[in-house]
NUVEX-772199 format. One record per residue (C-alpha): residue number from 0; residue in one letter; x, y, z. Coordinates in steps of 0.5 Angstrom, whole numbers, plus 500, padded with zeros to 3 digits. Last residue first. Layout:
<sites>
nr: NUM; rest: A; u: X; v: Y; w: Z
...
</sites>
This chain:
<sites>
nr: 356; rest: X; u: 297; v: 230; w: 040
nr: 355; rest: X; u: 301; v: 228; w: 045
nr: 354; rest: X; u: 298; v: 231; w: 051
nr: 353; rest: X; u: 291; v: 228; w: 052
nr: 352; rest: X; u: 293; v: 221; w: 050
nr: 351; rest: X; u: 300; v: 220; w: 053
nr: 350; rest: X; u: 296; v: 222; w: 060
nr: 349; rest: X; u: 291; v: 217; w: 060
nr: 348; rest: X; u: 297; v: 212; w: 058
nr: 347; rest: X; u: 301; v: 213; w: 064
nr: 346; rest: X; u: 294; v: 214; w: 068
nr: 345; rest: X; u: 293; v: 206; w: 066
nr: 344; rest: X; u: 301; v: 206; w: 068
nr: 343; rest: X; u: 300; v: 207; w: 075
nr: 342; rest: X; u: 307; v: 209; w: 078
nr: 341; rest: X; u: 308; v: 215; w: 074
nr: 340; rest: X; u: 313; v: 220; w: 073
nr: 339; rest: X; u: 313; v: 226; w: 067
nr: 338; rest: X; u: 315; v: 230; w: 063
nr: 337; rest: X; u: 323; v: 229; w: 064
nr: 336; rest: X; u: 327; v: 235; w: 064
nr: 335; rest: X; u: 332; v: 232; w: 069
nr: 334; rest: X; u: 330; v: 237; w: 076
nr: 333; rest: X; u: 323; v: 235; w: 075
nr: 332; rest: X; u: 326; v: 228; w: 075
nr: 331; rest: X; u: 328; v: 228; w: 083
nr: 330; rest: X; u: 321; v: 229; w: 085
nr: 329; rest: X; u: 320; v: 222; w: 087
nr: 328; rest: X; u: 326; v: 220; w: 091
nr: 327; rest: X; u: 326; v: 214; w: 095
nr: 326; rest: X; u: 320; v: 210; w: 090
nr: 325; rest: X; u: 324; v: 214; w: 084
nr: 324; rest: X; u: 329; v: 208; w: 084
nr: 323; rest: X; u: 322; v: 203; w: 084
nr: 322; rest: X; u: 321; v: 205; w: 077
nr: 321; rest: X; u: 318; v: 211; w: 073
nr: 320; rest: X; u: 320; v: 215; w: 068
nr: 319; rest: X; u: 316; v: 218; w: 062
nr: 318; rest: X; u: 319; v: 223; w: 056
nr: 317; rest: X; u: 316; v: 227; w: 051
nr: 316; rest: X; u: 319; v: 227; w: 044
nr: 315; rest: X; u: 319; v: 235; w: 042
nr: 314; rest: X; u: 327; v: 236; w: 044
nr: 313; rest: X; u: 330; v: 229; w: 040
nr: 312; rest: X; u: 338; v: 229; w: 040
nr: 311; rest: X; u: 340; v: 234; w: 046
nr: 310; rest: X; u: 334; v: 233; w: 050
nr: 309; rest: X; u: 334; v: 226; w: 049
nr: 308; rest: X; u: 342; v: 226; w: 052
nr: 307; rest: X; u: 340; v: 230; w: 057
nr: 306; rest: X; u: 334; v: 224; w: 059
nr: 305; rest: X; u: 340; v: 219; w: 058
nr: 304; rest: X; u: 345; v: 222; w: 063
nr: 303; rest: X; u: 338; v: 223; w: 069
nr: 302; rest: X; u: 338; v: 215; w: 067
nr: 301; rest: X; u: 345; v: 214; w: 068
nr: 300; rest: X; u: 345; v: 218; w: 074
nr: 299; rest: X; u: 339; v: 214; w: 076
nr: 298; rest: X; u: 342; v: 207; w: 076
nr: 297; rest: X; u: 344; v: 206; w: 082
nr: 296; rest: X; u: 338; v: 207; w: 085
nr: 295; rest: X; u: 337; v: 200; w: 082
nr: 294; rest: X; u: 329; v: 199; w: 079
nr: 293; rest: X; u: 329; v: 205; w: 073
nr: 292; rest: X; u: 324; v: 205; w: 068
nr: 291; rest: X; u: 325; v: 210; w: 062
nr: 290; rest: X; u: 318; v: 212; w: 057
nr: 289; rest: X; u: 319; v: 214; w: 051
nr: 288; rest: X; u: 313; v: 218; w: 048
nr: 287; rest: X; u: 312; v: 221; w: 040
nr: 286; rest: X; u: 317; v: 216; w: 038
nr: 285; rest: X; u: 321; v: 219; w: 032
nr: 284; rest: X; u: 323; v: 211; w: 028
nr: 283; rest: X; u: 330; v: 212; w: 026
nr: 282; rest: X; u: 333; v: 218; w: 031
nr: 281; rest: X; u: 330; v: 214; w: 037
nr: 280; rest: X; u: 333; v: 208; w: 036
nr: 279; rest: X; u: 339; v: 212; w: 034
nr: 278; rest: X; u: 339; v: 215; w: 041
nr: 277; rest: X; u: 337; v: 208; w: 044
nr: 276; rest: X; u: 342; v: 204; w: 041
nr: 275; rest: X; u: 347; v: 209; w: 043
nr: 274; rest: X; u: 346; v: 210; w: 050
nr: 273; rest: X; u: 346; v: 203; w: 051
nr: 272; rest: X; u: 339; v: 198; w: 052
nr: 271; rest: X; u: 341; v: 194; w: 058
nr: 270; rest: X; u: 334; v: 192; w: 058
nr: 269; rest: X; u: 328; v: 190; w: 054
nr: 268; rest: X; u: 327; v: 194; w: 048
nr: 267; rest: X; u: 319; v: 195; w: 047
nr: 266; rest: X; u: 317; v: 198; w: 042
nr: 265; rest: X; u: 309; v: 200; w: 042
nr: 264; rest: X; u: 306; v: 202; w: 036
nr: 263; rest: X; u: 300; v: 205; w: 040
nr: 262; rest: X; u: 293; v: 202; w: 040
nr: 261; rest: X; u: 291; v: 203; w: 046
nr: 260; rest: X; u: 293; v: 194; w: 047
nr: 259; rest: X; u: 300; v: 197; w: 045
nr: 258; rest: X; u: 300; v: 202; w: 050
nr: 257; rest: X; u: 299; v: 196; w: 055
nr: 256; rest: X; u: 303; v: 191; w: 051
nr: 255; rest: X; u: 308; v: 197; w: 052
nr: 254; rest: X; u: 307; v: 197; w: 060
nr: 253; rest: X; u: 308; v: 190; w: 061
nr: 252; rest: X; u: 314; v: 190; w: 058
nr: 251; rest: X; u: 316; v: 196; w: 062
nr: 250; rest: X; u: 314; v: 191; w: 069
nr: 249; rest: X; u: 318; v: 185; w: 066
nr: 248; rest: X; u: 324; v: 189; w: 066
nr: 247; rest: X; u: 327; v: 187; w: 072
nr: 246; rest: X; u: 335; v: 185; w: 069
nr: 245; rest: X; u: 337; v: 192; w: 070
nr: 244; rest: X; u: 344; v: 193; w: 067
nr: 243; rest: X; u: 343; v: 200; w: 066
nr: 242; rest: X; u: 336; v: 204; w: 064
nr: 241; rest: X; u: 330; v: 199; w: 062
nr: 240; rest: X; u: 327; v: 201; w: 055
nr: 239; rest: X; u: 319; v: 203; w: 052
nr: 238; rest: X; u: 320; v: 207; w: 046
nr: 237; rest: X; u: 313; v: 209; w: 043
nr: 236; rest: X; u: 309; v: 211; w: 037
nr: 235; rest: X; u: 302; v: 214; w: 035
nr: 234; rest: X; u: 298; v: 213; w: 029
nr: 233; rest: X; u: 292; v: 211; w: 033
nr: 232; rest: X; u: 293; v: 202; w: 030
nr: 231; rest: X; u: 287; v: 198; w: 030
nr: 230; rest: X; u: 287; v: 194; w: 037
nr: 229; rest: X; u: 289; v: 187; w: 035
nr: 228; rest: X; u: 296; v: 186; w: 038
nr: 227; rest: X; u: 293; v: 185; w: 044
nr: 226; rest: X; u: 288; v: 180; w: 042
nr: 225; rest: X; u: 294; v: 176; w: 039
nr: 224; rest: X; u: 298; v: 178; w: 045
nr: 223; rest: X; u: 294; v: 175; w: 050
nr: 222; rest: X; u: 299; v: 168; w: 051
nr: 221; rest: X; u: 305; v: 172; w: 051
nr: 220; rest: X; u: 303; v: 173; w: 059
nr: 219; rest: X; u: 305; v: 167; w: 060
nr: 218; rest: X; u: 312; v: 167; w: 058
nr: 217; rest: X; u: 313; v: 172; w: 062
nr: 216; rest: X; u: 311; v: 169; w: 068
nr: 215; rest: X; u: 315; v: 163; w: 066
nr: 214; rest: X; u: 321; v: 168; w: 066
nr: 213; rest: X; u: 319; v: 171; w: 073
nr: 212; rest: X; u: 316; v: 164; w: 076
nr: 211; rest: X; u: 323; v: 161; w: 073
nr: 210; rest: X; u: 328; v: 166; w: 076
nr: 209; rest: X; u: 325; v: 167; w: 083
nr: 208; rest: X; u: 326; v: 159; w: 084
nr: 207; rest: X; u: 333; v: 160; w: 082
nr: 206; rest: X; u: 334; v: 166; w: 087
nr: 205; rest: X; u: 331; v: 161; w: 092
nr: 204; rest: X; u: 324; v: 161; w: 095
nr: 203; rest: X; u: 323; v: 162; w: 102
nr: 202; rest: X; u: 328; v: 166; w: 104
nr: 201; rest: X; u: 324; v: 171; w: 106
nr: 200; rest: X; u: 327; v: 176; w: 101
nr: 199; rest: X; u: 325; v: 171; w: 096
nr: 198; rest: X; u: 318; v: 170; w: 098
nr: 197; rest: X; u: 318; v: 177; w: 097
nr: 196; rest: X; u: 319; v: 178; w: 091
nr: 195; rest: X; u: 315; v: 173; w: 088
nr: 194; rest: X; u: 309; v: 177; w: 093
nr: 193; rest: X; u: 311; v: 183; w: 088
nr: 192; rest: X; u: 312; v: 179; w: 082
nr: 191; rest: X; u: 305; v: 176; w: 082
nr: 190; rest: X; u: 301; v: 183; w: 085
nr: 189; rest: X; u: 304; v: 186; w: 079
nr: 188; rest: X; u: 300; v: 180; w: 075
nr: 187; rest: X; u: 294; v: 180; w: 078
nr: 186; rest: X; u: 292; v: 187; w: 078
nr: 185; rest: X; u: 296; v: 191; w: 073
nr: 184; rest: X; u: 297; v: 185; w: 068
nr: 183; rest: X; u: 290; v: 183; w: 068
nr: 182; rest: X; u: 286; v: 188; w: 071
nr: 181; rest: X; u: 289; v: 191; w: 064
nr: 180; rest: X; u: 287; v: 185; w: 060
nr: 179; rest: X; u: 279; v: 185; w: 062
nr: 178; rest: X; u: 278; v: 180; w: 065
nr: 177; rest: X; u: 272; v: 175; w: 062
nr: 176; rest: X; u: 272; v: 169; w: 063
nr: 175; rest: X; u: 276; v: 169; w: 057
nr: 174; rest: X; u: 281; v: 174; w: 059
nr: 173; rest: X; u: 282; v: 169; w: 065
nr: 172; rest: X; u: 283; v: 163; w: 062
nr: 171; rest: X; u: 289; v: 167; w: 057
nr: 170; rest: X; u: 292; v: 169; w: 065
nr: 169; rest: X; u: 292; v: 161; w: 067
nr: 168; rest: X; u: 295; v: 158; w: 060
nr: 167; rest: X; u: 302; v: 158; w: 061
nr: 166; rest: X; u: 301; v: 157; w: 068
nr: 165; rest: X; u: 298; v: 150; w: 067
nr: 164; rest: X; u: 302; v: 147; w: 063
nr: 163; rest: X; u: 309; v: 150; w: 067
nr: 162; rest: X; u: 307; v: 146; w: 073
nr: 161; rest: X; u: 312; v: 147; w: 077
nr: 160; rest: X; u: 309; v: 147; w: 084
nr: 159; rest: X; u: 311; v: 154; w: 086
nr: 158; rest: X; u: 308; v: 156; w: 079
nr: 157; rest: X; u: 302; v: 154; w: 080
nr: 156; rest: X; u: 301; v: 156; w: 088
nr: 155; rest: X; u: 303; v: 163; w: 084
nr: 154; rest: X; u: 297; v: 163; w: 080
nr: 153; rest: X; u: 292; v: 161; w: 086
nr: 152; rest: X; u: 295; v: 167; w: 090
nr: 151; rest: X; u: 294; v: 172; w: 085
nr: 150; rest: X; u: 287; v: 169; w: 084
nr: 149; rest: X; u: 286; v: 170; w: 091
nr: 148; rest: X; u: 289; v: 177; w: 090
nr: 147; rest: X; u: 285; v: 180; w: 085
nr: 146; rest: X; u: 279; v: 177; w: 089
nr: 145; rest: X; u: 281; v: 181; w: 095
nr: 144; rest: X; u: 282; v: 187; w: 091
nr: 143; rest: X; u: 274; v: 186; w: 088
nr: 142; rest: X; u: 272; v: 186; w: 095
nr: 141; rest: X; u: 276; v: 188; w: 101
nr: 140; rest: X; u: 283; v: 189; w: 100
nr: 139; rest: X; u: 289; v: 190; w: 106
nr: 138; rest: X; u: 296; v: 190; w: 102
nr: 137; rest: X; u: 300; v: 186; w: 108
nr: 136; rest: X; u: 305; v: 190; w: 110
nr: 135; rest: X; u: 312; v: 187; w: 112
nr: 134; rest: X; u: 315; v: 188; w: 119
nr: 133; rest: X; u: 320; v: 191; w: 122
nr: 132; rest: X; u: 322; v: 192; w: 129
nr: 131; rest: X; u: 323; v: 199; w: 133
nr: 130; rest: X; u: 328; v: 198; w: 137
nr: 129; rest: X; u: 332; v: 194; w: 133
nr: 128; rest: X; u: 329; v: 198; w: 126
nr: 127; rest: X; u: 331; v: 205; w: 130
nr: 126; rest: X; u: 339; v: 202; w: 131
nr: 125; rest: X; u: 338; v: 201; w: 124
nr: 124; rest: X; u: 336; v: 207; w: 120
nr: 123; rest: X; u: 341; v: 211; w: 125
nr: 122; rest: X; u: 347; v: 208; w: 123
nr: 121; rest: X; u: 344; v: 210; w: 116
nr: 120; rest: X; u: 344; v: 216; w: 117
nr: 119; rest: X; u: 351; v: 216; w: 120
nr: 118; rest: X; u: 352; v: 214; w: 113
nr: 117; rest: X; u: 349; v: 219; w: 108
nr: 116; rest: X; u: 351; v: 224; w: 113
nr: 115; rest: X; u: 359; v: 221; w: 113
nr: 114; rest: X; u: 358; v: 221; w: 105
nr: 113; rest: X; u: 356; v: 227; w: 104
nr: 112; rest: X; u: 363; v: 230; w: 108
nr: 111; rest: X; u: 366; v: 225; w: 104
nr: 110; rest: X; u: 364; v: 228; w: 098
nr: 109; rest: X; u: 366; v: 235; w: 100
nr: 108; rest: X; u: 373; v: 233; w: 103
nr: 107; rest: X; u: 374; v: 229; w: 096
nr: 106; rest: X; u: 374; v: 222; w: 097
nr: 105; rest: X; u: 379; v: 215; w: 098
nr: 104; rest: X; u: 382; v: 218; w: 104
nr: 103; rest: X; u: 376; v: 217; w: 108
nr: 102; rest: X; u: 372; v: 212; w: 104
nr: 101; rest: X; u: 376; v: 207; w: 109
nr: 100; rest: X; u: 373; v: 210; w: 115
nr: 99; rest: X; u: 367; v: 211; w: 113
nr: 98; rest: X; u: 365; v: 204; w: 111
nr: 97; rest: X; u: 369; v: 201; w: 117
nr: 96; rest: X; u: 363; v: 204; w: 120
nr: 95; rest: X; u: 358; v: 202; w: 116
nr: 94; rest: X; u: 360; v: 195; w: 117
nr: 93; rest: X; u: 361; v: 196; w: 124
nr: 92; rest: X; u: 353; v: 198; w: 124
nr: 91; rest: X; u: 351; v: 192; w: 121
nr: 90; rest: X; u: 355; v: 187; w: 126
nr: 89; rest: X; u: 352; v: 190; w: 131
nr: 88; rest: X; u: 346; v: 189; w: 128
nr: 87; rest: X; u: 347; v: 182; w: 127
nr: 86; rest: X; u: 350; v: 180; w: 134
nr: 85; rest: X; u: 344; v: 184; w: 137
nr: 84; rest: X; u: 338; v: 179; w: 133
nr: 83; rest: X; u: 343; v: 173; w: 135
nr: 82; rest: X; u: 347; v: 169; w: 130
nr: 81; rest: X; u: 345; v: 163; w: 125
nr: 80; rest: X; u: 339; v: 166; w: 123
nr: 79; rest: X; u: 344; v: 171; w: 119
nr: 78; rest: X; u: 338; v: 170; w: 112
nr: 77; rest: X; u: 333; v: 173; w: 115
nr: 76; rest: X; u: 335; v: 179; w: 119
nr: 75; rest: X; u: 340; v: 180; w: 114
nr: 74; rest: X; u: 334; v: 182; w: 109
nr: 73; rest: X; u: 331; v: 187; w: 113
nr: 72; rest: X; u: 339; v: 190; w: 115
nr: 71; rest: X; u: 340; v: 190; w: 107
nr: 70; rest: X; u: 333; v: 193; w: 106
nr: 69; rest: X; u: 334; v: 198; w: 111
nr: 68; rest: X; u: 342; v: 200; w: 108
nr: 67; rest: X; u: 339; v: 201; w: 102
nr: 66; rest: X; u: 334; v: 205; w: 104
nr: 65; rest: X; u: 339; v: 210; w: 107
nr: 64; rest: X; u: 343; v: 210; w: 101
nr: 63; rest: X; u: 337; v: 213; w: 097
nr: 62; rest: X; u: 334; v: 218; w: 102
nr: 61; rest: X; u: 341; v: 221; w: 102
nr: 60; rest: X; u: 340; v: 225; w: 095
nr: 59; rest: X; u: 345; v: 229; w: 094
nr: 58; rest: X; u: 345; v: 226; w: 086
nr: 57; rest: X; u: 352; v: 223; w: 085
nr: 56; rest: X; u: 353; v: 223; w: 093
nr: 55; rest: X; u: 346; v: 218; w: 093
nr: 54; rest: X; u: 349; v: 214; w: 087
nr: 53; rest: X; u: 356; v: 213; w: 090
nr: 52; rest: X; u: 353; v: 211; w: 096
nr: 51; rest: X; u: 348; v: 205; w: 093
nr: 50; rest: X; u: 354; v: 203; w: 089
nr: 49; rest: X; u: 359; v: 203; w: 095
nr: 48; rest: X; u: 354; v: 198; w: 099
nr: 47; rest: X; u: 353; v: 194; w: 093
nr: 46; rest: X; u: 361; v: 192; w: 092
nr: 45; rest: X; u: 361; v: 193; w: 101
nr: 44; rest: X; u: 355; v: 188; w: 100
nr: 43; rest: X; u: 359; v: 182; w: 096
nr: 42; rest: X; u: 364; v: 183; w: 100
nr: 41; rest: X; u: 359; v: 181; w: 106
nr: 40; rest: X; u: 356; v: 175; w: 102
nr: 39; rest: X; u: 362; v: 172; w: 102
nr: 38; rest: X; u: 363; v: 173; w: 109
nr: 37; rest: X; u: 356; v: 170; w: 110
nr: 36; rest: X; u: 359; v: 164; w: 105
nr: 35; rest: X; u: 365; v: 162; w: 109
nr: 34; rest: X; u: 360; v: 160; w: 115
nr: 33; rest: X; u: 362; v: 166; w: 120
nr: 32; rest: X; u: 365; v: 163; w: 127
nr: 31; rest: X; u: 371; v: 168; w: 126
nr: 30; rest: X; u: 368; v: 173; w: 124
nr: 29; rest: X; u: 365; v: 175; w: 132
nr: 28; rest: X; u: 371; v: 174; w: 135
nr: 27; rest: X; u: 375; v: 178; w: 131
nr: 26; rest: X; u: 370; v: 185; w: 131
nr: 25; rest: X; u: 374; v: 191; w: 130
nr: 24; rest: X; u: 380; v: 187; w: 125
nr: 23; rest: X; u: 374; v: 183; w: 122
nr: 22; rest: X; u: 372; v: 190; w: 120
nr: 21; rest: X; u: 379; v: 193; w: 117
nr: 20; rest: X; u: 380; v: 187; w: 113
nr: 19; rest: X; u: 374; v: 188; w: 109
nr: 18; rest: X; u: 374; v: 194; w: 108
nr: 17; rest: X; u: 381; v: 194; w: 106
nr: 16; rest: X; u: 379; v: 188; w: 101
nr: 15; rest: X; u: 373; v: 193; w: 099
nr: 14; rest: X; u: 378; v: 199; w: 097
nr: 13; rest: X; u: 382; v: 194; w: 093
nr: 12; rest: X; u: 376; v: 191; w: 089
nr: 11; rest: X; u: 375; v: 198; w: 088
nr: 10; rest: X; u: 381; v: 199; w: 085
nr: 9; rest: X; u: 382; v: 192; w: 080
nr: 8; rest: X; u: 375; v: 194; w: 078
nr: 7; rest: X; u: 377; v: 200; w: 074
nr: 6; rest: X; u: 371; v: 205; w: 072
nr: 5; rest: X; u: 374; v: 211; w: 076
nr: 4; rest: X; u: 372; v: 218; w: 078
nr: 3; rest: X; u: 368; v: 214; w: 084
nr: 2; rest: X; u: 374; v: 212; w: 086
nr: 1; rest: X; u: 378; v: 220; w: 087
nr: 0; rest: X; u: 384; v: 220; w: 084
</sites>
């Protein structure tokens, strides 16, 4: 049988043991001399190597493998300081290969075909990255953006040095100087999260730091409800959750306080959300609108089965997707029946308005 036709973690944890063991067969020397945590590291990414694959072949849709493999090889970059730049990209390529190698009896020849594409792909993606380098894009702002980032600045300084106090209080002084919410959260507090992110991809913070900024920055936020929660009532209401395991759900709480503040009856239902729960969600409270935020491509078919299963259960409601999943693959949700993909959540509720009657 087919892996990816099963949930069993005995199997896949097998495969990556023979993954595993095939590249440090390839490439003695090389392993030899890694710390345990880098190979521990690596097992890891032959888990998330194989998921990323899993999603791309579900959906024919290459481009989601061959970002992963450039993340990863980005990422790497920063963390594998303890080799050359040419060790580590040999190492990448060899991980791929051993990938191909040990798939091939593990799927359907059409499957592995696909896979073989998706992975030659991403060989390539990082013999360009080599040649080529990389770097991350700095935004360029002038004016009212530049302003918008030096106050990210100043708040990401707080949190960095701990200062919870000063953090909790910082968006609500904002607000009563004058900023209005939705420059708030859309402005400064997404700029935030996306330099958070950064300074843990670069190794300057750590996962535990990254943790503290995004849950104080939650906690930060809340301060404005009583003003978001003030708008009186339009009759509307929407369902807002995050699809699959997806612990990145400060985005979609940003998005329902937003429709909240526009004077929808918002439910903001967080992550992880069963396809169960959210069905009888729906049955019991009739949204107008629901909006799906996916972050791991590997969770797409997930949201592509959700979308089915809303269109069976409640075929008037309108449904929004967004999320970086679709980044890769914007105009996957055309094939799904969903209404509408958004990345700006100001044109998100300018949409609803005009089409939900």
């Amino acid at each position: 049988m087919s892996l990816f036709y099963i949930d069993e973690a005995d199997e896949l944890n097998e495969l990556v043991q023979r993954m595993s063991k095939r590249q440090y067969e390839q490439s003695p020397g090389l392993y030899e001399d890694l710390p345990e945590r880098a190979k521990k590291f690596m097992k890891r990414d032959f888990f998330y190597g194989i998921s990323y694959l899993k999603s791309a072949i579900d959906l024919k849709q290459e481009q989601i493998f061959v970002s992963y493999v450039r993340w990863t090889y980005e990422y790497l970059t920063y963390l594998m300081t303890y080799v050359s730049r040419e060790q580590m990209t040999e190492q990448c390529i060899e991980f791929y290969v051993a990938m191909s190698v040990c798939l091939k009896d593990e799927l359907s020849p059409e499957n592995y075909e696909f896979a073989e594409s998706c992975i030659q792909r991403g060989i390539q993606e990082i013999k360009r990255l080599y040649k080529e380098g990389f770097q991350i894009v700095e935004e360029e702002s002038q004016g009212q953006k530049k302003k918008y980032n030096q106050i990210a600045a100043e708040y990401i300084a707080i949190v960095l040095r701990k200062d919870s106090k000063e953090a909790m209080q910082y968006f609500l002084n904002l607000y009563q100087g004058g900023m209005n919410i939705a420059d708030i959260y859309l402005e400064v507090v997404q700029k935030v999260m996306r330099k958070i992110g950064e300074l843990w991809f670069e190794k300057k913070i750590s996962v535990a730091q990254e943790h503290y900024c995004t849950a104080l920055t939650q906690t930060a936020i809340s301060q404005l409800y009583f003003t978001i929660f003030s708008t009186p009532p339009n009759g509307h209401t929407m369902i807002g959750c995050c699809i699959g395991g997806e612990l990145h759900e400060l985005g979609m709480r940003m998005i329902t306080d937003l429709f909240t503040y526009a004077g929808w009856n918002s439910l903001f239902l967080g992550a992880g959300v069963p396809e169960e729960a959210l069905i009888h969600t729906v049955k019991e409270q009739k949204p107008d609108l629901i909006a799906l935020s996916v972050t791991m491509p590997q969770h797409l078919v997930l949201c592509k089965n959700m979308i089915k299963e809303l269109r069976s259960s409640a075929p008037d409601v309108k449904i929004a997707v967004g999320g970086r999943a679709f980044e890769d693959v914007p105009d996957i949700w055309r094939e799904w029946d969903a209404d509408i993909y958004t990345t700006d959540a100001r044109g998100l509720i300018q949409w609803a308005q005009k089409n939900i009657s």
